[in-house]
C-alpha positions as a Markdown table, in Angstrom:
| # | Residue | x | y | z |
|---|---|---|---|---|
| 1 | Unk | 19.2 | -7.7 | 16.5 |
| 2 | Unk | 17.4 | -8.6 | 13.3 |
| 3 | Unk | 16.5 | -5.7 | 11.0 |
| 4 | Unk | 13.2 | -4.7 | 9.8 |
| 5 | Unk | 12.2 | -4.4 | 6.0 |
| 6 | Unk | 10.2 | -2.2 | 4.5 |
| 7 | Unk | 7.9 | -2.4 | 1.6 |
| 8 | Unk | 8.7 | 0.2 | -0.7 |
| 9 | Unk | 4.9 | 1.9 | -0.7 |
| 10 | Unk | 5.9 | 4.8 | -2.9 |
| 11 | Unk | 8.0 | 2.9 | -5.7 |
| 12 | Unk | 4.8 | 0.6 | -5.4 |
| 13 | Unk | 2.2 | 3.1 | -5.5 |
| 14 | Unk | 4.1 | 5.0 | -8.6 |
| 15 | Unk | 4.1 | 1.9 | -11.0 |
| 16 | Unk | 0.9 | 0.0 | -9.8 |
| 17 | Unk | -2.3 | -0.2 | -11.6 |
| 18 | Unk | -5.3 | 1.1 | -9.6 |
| 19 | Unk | -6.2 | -2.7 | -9.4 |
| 20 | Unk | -3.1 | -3.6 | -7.6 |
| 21 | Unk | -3.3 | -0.6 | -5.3 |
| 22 | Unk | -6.2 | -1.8 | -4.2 |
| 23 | Unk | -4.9 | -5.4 | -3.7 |
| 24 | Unk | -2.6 | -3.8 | -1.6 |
| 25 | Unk | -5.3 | -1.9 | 0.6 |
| 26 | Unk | -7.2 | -4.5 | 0.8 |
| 27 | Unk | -4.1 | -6.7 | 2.3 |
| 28 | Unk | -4.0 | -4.1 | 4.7 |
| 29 | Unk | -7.3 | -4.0 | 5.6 |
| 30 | Unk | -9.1 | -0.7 | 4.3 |
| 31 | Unk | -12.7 | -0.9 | 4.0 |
| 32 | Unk | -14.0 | -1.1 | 0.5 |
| 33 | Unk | -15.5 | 2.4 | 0.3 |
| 34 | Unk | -12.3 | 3.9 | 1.0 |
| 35 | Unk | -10.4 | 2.0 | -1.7 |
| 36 | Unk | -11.8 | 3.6 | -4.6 |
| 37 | Unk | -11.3 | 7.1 | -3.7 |
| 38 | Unk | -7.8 | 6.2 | -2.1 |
| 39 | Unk | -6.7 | 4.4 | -5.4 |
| 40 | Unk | -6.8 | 7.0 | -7.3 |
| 41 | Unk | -4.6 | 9.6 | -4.9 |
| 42 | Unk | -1.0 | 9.9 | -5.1 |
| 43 | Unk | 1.3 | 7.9 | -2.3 |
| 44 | Unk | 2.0 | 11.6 | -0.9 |
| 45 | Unk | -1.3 | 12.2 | -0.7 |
| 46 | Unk | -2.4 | 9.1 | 1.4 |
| 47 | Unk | -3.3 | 9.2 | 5.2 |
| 48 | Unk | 0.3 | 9.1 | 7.6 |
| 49 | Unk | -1.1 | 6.1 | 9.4 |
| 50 | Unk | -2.0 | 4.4 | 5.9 |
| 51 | Unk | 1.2 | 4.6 | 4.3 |
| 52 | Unk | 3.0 | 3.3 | 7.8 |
| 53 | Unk | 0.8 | 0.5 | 8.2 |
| 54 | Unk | 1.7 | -0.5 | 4.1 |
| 55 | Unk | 4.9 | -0.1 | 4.7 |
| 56 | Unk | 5.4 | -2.3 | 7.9 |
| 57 | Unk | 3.0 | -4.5 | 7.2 |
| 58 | Unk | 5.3 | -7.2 | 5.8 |
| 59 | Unk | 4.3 | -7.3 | 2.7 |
| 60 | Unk | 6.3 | -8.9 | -0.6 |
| 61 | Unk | 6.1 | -7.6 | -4.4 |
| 62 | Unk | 5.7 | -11.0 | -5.0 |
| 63 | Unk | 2.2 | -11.0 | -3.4 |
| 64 | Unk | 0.5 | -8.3 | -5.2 |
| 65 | Unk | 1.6 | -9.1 | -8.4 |
């Protein structure tokens, strides 16, 4: 059985720039309205769906920096 990874969301979301959390949003597909106000909000703070779809999404580091 091969194991999933994970994108850390919260280590992200804690040392990102508001321009790379919104790279990241964008990656997974928030409309543009929603990614200033959700940029600016803690990792805690984001919607339950939101932060499970960033971190199963498949997503590297690599690709947001």
């Amino acid at each position: 059985m091969t194991k999933i990874t994970t994108f850390d969301g919260a280590g992200f979301w804690k040392n990102a720039f508001a321009h790379q959390r919104g790279k990241l949003l964008k990656m997974v597909k928030v409309p543009d309205e929603q990614i200033k106000i959700l940029a600016n909000k803690k990792y805690a703070e984001l919607p339950a769906p939101l932060r499970y779809e960033i971190e199963t999404s498949g997503i590297n580091k690599k690709d947001l920096v």
